[in-house]
mmCIF file of the N, C-alpha and C atoms, coordinates in Angstrom:
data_MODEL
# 
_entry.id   MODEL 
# 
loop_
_atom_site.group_PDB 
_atom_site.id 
_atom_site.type_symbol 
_atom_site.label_atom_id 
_atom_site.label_alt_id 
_atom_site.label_comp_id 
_atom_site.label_asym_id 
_atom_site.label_entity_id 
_atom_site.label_seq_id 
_atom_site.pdbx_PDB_ins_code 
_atom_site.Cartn_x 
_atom_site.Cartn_y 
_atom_site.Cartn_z 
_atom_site.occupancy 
_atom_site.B_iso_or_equiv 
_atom_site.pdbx_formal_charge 
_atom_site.auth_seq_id 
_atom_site.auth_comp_id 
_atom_site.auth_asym_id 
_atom_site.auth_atom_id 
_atom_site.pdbx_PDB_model_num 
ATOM 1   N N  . UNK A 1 1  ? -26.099 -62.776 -55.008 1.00 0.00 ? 1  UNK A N  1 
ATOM 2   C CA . UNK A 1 1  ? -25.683 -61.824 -56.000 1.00 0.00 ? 1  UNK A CA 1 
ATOM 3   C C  . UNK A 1 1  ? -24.330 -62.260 -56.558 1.00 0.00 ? 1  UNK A C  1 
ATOM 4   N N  . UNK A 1 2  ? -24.037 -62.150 -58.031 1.00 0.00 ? 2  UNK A N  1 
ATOM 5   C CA . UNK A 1 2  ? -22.974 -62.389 -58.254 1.00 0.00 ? 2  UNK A CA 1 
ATOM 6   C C  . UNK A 1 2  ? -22.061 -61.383 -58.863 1.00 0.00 ? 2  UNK A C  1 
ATOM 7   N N  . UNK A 1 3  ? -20.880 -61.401 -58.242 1.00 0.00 ? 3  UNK A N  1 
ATOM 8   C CA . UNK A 1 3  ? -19.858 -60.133 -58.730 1.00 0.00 ? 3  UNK A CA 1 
ATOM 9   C C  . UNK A 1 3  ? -19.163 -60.368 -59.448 1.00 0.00 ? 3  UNK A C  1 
ATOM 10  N N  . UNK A 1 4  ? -19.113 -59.513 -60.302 1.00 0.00 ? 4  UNK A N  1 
ATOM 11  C CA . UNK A 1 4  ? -18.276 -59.625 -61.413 1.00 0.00 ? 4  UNK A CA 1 
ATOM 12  C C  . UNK A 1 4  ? -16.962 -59.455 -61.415 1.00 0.00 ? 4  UNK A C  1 
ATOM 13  N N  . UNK A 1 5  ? -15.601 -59.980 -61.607 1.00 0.00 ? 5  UNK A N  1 
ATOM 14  C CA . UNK A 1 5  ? -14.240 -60.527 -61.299 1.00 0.00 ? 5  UNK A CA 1 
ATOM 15  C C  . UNK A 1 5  ? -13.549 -59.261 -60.664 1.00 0.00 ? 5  UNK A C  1 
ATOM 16  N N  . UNK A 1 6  ? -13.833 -58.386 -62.256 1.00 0.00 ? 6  UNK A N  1 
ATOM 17  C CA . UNK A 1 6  ? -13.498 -56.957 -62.082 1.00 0.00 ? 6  UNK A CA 1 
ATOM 18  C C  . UNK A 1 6  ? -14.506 -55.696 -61.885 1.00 0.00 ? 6  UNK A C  1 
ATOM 19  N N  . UNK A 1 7  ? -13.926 -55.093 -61.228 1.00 0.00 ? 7  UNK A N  1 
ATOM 20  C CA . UNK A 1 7  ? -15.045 -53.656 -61.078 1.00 0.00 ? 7  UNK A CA 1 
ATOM 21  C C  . UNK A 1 7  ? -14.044 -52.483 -61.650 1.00 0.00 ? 7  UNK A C  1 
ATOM 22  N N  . UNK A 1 8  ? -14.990 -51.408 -62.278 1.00 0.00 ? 8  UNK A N  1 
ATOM 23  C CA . UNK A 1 8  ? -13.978 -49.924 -62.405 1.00 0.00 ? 8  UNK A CA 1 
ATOM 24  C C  . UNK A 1 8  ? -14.292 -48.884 -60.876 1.00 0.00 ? 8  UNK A C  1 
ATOM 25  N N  . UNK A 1 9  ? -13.389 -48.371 -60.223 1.00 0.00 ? 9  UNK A N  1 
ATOM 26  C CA . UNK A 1 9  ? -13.410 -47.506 -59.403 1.00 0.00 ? 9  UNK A CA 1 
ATOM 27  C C  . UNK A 1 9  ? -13.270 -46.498 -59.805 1.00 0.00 ? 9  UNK A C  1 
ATOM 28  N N  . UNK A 1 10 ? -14.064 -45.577 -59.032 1.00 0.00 ? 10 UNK A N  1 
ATOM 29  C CA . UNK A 1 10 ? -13.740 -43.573 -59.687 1.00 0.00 ? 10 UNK A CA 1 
ATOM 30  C C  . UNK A 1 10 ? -13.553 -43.318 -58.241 1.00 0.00 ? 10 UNK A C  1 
ATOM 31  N N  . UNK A 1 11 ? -12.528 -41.917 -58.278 1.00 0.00 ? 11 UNK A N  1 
ATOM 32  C CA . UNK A 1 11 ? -12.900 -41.312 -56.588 1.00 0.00 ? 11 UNK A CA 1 
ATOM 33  C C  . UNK A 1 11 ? -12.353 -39.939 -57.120 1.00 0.00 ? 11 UNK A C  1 
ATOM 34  N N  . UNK A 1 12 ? -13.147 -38.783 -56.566 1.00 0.00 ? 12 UNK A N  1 
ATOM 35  C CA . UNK A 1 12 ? -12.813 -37.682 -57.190 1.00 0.00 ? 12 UNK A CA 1 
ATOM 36  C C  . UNK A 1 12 ? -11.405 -36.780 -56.539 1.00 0.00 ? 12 UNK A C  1 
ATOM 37  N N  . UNK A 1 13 ? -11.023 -37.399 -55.136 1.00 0.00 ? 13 UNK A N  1 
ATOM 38  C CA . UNK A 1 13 ? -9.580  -37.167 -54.846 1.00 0.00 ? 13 UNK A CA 1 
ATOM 39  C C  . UNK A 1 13 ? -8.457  -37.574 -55.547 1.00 0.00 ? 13 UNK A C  1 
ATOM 40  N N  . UNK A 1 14 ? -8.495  -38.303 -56.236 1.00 0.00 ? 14 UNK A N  1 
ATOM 41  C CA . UNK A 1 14 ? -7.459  -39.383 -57.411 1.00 0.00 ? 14 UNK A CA 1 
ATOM 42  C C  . UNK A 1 14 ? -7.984  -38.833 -58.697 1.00 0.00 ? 14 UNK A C  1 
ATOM 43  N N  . UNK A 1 15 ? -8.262  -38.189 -59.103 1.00 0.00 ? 15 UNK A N  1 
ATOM 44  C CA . UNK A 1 15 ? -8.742  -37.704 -60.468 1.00 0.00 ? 15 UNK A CA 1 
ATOM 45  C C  . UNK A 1 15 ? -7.690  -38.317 -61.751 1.00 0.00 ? 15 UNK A C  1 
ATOM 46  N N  . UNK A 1 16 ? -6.281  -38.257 -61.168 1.00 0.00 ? 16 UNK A N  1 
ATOM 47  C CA . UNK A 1 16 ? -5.365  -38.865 -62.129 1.00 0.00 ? 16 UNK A CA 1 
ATOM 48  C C  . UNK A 1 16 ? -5.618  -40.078 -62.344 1.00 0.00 ? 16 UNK A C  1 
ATOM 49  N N  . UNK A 1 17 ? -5.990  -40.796 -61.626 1.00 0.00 ? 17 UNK A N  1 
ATOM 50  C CA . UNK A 1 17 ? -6.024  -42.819 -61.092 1.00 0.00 ? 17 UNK A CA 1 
ATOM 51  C C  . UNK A 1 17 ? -7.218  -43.123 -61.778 1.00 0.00 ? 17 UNK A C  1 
ATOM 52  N N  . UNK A 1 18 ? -6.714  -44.294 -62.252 1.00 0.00 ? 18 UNK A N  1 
ATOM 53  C CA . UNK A 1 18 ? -7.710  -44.938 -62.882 1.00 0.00 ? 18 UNK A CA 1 
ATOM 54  C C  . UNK A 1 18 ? -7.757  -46.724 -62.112 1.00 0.00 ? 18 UNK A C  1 
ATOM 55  N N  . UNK A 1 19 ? -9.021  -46.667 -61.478 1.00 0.00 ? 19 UNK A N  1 
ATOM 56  C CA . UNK A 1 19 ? -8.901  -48.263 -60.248 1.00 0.00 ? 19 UNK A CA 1 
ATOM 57  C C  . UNK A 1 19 ? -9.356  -48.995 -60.955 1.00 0.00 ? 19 UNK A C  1 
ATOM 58  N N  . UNK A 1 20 ? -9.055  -50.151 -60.690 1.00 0.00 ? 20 UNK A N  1 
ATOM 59  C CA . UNK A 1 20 ? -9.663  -51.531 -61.258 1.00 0.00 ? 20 UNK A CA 1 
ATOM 60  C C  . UNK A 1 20 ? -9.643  -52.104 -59.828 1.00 0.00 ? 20 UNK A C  1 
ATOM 61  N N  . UNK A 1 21 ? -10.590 -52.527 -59.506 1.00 0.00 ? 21 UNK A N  1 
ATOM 62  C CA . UNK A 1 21 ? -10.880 -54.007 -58.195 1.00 0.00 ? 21 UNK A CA 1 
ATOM 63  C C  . UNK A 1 21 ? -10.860 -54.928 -58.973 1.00 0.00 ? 21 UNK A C  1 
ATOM 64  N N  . UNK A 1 22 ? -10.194 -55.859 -58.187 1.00 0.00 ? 22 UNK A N  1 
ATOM 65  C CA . UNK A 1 22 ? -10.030 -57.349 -58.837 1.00 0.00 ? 22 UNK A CA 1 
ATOM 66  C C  . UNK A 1 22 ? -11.302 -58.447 -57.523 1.00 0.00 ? 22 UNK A C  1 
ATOM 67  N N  . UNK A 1 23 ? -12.192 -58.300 -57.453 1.00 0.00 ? 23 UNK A N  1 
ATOM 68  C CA . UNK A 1 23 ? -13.012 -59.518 -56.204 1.00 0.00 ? 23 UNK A CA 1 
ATOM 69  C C  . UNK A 1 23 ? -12.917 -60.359 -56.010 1.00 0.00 ? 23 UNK A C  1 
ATOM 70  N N  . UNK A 1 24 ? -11.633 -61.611 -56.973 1.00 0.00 ? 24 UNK A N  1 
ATOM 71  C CA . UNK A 1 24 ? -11.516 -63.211 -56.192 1.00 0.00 ? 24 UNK A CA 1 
ATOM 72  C C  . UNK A 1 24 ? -10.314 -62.904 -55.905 1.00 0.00 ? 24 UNK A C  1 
ATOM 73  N N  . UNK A 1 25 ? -9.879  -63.841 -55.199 1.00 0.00 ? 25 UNK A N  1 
ATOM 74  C CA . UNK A 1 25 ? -8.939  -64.355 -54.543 1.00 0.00 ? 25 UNK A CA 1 
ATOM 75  C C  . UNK A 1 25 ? -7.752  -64.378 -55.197 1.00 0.00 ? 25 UNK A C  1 
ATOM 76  N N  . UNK A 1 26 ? -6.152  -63.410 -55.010 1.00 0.00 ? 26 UNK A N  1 
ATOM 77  C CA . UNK A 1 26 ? -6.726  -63.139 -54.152 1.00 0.00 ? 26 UNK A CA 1 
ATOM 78  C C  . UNK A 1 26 ? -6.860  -61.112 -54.561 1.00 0.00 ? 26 UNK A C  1 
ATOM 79  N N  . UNK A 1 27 ? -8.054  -60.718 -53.681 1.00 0.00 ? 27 UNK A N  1 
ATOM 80  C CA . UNK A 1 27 ? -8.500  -59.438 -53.800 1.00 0.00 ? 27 UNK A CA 1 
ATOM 81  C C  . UNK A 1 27 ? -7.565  -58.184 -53.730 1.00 0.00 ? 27 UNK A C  1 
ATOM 82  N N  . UNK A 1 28 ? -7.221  -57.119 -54.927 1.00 0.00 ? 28 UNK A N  1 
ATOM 83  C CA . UNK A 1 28 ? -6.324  -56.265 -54.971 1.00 0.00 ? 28 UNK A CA 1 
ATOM 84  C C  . UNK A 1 28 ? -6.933  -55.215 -55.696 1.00 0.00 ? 28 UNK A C  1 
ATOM 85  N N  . UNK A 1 29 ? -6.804  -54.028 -55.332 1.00 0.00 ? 29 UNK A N  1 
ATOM 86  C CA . UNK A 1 29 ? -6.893  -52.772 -56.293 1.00 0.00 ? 29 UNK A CA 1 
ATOM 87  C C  . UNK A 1 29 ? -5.644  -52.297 -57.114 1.00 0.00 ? 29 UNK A C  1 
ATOM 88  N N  . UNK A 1 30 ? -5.823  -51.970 -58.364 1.00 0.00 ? 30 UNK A N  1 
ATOM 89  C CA . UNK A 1 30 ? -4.845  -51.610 -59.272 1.00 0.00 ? 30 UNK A CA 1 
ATOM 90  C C  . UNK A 1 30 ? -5.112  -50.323 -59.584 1.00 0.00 ? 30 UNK A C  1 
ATOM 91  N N  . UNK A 1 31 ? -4.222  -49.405 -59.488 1.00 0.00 ? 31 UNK A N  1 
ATOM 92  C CA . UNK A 1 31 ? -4.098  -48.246 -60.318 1.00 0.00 ? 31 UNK A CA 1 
ATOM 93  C C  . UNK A 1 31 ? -4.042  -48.203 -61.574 1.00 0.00 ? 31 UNK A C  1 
ATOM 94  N N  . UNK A 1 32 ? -4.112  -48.327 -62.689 1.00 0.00 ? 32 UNK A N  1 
ATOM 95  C CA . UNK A 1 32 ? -3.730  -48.222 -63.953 1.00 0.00 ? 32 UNK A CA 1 
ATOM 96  C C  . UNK A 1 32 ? -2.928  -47.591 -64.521 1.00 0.00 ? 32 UNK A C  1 
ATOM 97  N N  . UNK A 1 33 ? -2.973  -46.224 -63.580 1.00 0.00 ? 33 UNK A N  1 
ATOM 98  C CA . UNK A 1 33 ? -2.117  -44.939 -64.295 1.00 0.00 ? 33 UNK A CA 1 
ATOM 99  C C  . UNK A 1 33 ? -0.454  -45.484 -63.618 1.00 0.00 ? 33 UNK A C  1 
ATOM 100 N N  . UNK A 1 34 ? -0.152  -45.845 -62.756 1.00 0.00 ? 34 UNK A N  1 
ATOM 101 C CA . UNK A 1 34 ? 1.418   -46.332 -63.022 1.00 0.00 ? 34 UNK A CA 1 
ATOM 102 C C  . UNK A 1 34 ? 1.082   -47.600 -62.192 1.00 0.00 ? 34 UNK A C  1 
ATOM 103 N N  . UNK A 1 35 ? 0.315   -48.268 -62.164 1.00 0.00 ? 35 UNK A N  1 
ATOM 104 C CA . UNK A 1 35 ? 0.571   -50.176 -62.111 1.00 0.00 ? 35 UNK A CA 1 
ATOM 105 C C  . UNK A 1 35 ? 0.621   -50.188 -60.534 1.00 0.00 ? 35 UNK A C  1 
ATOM 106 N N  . UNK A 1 36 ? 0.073   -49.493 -59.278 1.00 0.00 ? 36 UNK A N  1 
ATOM 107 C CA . UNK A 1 36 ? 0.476   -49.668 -57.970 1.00 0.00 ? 36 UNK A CA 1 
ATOM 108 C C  . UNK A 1 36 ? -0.626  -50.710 -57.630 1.00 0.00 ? 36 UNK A C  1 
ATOM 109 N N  . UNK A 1 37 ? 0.141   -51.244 -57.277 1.00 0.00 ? 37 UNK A N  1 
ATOM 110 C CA . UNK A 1 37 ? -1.571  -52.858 -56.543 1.00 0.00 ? 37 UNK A CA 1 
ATOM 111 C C  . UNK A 1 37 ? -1.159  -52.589 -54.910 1.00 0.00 ? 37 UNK A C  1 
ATOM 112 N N  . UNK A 1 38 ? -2.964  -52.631 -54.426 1.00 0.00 ? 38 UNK A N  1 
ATOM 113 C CA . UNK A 1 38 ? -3.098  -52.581 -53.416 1.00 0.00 ? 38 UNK A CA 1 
ATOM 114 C C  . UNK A 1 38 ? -3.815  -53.799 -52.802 1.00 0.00 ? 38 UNK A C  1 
ATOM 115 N N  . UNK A 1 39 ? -2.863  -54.658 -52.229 1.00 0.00 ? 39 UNK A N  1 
ATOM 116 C CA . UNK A 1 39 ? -3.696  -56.088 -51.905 1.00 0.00 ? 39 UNK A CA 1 
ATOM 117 C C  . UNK A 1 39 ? -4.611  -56.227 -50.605 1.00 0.00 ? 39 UNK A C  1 
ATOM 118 N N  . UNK A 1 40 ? -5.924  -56.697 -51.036 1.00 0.00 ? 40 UNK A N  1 
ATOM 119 C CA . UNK A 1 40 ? -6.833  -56.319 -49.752 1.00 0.00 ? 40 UNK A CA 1 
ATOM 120 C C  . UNK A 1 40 ? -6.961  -57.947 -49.142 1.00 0.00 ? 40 UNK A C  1 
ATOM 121 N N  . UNK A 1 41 ? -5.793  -58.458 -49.138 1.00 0.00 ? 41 UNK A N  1 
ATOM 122 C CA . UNK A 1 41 ? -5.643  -60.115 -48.173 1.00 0.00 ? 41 UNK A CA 1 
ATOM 123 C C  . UNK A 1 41 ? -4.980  -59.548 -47.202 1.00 0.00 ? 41 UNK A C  1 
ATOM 124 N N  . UNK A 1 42 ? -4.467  -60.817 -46.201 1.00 0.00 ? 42 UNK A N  1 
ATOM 125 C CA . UNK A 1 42 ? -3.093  -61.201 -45.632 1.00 0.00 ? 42 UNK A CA 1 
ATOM 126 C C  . UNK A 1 42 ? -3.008  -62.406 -46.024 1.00 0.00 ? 42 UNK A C  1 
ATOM 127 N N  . UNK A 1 43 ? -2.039  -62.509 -47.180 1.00 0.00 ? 43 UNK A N  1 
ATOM 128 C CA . UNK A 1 43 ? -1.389  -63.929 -47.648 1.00 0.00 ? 43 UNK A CA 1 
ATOM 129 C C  . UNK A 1 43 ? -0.231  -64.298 -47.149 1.00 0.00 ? 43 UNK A C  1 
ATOM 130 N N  . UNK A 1 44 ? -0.513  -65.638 -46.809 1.00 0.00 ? 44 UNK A N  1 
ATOM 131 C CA . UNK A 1 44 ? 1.028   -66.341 -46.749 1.00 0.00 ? 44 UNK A CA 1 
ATOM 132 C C  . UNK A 1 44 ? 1.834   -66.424 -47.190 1.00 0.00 ? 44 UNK A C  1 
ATOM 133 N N  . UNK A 1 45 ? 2.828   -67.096 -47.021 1.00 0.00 ? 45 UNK A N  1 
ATOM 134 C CA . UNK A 1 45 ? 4.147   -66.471 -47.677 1.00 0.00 ? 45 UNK A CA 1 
ATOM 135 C C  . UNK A 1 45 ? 3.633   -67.427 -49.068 1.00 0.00 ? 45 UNK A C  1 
ATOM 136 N N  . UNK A 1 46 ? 3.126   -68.742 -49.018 1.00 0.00 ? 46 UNK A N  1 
ATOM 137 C CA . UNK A 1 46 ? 3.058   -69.277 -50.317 1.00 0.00 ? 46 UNK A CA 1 
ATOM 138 C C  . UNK A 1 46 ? 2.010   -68.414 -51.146 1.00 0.00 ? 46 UNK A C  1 
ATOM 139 N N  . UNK A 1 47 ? 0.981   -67.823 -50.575 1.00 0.00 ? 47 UNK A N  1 
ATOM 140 C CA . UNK A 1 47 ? 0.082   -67.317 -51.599 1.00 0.00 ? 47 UNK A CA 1 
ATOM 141 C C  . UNK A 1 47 ? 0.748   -65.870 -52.165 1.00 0.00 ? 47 UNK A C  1 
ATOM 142 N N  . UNK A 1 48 ? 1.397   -65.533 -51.318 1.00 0.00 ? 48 UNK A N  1 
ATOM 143 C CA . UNK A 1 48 ? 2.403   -64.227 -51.568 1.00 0.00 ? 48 UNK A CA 1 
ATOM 144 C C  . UNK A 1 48 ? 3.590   -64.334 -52.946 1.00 0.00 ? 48 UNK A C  1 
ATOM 145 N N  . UNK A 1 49 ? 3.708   -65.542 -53.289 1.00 0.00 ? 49 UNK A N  1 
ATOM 146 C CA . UNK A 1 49 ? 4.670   -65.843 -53.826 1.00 0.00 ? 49 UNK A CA 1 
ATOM 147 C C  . UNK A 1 49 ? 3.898   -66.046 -55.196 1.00 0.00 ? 49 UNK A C  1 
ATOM 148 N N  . UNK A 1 50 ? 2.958   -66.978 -55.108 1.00 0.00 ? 50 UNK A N  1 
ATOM 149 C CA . UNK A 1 50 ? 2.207   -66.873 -56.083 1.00 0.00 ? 50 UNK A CA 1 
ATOM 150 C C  . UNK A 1 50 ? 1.545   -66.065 -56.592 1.00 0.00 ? 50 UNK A C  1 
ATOM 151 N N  . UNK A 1 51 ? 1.104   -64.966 -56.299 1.00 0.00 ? 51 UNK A N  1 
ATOM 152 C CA . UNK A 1 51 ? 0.578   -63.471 -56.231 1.00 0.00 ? 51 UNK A CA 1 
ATOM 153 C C  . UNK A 1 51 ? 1.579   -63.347 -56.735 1.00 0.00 ? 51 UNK A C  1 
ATOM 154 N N  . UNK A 1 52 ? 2.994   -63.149 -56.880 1.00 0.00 ? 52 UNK A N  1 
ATOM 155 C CA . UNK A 1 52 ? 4.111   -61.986 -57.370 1.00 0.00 ? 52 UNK A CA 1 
ATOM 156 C C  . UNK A 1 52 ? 3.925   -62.741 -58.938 1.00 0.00 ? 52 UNK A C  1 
ATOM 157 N N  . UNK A 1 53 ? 4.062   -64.536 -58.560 1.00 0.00 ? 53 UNK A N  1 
ATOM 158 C CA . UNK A 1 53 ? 3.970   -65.092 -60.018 1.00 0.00 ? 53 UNK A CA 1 
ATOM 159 C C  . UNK A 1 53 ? 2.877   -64.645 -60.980 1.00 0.00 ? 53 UNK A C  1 
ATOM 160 N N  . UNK A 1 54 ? 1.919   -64.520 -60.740 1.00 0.00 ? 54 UNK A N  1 
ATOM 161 C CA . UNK A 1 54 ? 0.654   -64.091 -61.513 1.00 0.00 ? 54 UNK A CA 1 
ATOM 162 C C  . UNK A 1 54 ? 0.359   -62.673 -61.220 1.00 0.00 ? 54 UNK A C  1 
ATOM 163 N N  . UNK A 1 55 ? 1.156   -61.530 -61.416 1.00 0.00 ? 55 UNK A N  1 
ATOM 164 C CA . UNK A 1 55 ? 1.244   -60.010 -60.825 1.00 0.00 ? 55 UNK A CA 1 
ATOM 165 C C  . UNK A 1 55 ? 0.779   -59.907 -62.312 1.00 0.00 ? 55 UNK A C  1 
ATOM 166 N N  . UNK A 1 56 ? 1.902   -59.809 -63.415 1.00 0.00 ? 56 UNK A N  1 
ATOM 167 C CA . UNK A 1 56 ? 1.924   -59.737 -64.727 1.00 0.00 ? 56 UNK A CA 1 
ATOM 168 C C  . UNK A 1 56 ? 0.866   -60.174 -65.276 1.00 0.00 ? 56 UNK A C  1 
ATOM 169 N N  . UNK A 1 57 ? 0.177   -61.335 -64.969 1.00 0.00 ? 57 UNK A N  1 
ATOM 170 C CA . UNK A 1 57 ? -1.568  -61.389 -65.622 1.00 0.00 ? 57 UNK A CA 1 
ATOM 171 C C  . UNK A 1 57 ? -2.094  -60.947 -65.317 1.00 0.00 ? 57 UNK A C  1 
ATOM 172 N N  . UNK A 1 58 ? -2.395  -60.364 -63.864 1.00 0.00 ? 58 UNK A N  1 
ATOM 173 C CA . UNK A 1 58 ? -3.548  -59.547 -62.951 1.00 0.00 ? 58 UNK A CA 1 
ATOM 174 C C  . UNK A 1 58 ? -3.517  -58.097 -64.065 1.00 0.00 ? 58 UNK A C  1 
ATOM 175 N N  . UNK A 1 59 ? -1.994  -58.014 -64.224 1.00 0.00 ? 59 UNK A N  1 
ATOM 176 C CA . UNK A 1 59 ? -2.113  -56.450 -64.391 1.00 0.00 ? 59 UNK A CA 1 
ATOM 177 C C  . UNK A 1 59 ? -2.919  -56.183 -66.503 1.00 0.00 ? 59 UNK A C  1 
ATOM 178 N N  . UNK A 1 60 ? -2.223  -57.320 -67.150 1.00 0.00 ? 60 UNK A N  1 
ATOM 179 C CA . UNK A 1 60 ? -2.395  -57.906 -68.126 1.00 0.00 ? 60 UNK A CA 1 
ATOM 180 C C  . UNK A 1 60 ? -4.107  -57.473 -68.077 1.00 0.00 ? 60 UNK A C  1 
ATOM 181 N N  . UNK A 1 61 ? -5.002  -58.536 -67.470 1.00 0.00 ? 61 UNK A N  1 
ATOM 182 C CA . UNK A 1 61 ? -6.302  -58.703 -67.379 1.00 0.00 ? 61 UNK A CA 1 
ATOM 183 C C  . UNK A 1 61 ? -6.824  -57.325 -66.694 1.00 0.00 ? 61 UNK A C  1 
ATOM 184 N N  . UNK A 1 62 ? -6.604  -56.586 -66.155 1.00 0.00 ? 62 UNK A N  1 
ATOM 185 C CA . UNK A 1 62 ? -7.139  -55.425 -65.449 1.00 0.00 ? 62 UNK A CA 1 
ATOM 186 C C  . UNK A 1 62 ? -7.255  -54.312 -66.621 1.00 0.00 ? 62 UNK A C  1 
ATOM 187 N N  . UNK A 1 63 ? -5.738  -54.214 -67.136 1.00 0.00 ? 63 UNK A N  1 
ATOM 188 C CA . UNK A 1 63 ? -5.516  -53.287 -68.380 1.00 0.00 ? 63 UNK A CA 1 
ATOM 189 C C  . UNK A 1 63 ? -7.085  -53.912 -69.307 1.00 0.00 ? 63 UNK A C  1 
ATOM 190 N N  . UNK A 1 64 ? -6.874  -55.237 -69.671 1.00 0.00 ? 64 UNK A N  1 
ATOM 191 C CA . UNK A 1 64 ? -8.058  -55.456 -70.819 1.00 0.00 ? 64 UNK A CA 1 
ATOM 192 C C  . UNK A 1 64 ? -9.229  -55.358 -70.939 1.00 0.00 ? 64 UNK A C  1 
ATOM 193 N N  . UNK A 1 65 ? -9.544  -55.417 -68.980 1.00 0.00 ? 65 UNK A N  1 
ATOM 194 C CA . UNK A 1 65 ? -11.127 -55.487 -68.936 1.00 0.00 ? 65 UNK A CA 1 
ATOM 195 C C  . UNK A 1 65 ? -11.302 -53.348 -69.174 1.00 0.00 ? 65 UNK A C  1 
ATOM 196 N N  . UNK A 1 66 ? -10.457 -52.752 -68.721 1.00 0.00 ? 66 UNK A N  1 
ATOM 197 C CA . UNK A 1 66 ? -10.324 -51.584 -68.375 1.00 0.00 ? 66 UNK A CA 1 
ATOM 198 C C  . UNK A 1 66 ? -10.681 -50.698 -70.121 1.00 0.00 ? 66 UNK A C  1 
ATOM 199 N N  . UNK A 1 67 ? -9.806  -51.437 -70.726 1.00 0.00 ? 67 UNK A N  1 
ATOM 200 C CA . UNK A 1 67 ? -9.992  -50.941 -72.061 1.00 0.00 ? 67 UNK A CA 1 
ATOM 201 C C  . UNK A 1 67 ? -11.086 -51.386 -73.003 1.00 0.00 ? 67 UNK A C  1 
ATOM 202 N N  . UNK A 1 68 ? -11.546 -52.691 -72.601 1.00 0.00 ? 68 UNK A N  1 
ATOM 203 C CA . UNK A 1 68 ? -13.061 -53.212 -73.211 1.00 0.00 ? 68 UNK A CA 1 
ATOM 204 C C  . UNK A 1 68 ? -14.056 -52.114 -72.287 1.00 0.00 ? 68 UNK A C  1 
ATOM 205 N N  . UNK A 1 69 ? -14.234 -51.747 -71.198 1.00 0.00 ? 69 UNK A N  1 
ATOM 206 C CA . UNK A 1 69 ? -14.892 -51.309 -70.881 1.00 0.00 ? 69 UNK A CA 1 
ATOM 207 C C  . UNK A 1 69 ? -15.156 -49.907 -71.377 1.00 0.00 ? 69 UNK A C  1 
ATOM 208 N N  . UNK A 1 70 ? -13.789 -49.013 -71.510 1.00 0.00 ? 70 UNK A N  1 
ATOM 209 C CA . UNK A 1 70 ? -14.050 -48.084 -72.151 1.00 0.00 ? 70 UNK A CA 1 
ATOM 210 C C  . UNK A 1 70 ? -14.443 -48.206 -73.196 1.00 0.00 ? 70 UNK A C  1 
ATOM 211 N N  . UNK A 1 71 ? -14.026 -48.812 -74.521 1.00 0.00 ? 71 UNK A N  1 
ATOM 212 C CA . UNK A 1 71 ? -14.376 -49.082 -75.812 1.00 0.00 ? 71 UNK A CA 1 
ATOM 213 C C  . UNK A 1 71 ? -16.140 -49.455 -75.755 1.00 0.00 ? 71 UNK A C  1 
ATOM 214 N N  . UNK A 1 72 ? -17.211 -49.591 -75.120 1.00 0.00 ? 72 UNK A N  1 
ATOM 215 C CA . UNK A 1 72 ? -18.451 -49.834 -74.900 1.00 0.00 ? 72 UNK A CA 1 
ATOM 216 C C  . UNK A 1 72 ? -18.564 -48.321 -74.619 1.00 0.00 ? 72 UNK A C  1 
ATOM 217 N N  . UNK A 1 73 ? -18.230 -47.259 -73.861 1.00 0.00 ? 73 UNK A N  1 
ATOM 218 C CA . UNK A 1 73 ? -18.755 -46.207 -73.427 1.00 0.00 ? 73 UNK A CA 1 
ATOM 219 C C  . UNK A 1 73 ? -18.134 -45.032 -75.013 1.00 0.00 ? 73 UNK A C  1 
ATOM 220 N N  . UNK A 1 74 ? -17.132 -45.485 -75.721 1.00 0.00 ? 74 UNK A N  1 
ATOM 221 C CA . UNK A 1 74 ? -16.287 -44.849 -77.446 1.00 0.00 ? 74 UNK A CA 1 
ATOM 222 C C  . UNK A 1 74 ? -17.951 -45.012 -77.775 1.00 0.00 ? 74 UNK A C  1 
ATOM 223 N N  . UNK A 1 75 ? -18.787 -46.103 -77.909 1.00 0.00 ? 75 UNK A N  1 
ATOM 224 C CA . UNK A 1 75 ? -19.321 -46.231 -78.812 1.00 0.00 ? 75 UNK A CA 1 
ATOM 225 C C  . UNK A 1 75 ? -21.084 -45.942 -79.013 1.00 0.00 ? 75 UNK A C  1 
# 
């Protein structure tokens, strides 16, 4: 089966939150509604570092898939 990069999460305790799963590497949930990432690794300090470097695209790409996705359900 193949998964798709990003997923949308709903949970009806978070009603405010809007999730994005990210599934490669490395694997994090994003809030949308104020930007909290929840990283589902244990990275090393180098992958940790690189993770902070590429935070700003994750969040970048999460926002876009988030808003293409809605814009399919606008229409």
């Amino acid at each position: 089966m193949e998964i798709p990069k990003f997923l949308m999460g709903d949970n009806s305790e978070y009603p405010e939150s809007i999730f994005v799963v990210h599934t490669e590497f490395p694997r994090f949930v994003i809030d949308l509604k104020d930007d909290e990432i929840s990283i589902m690794e244990d990275l090393d300090e180098h992958d940790r570092e690189e993770f902070e470097i590429q935070m700003a695209k994750y969040v970048e790409e999460a926002t876009h898939f988030y808003d293409k996705e809605i814009a399919t359900y606008e229409d």
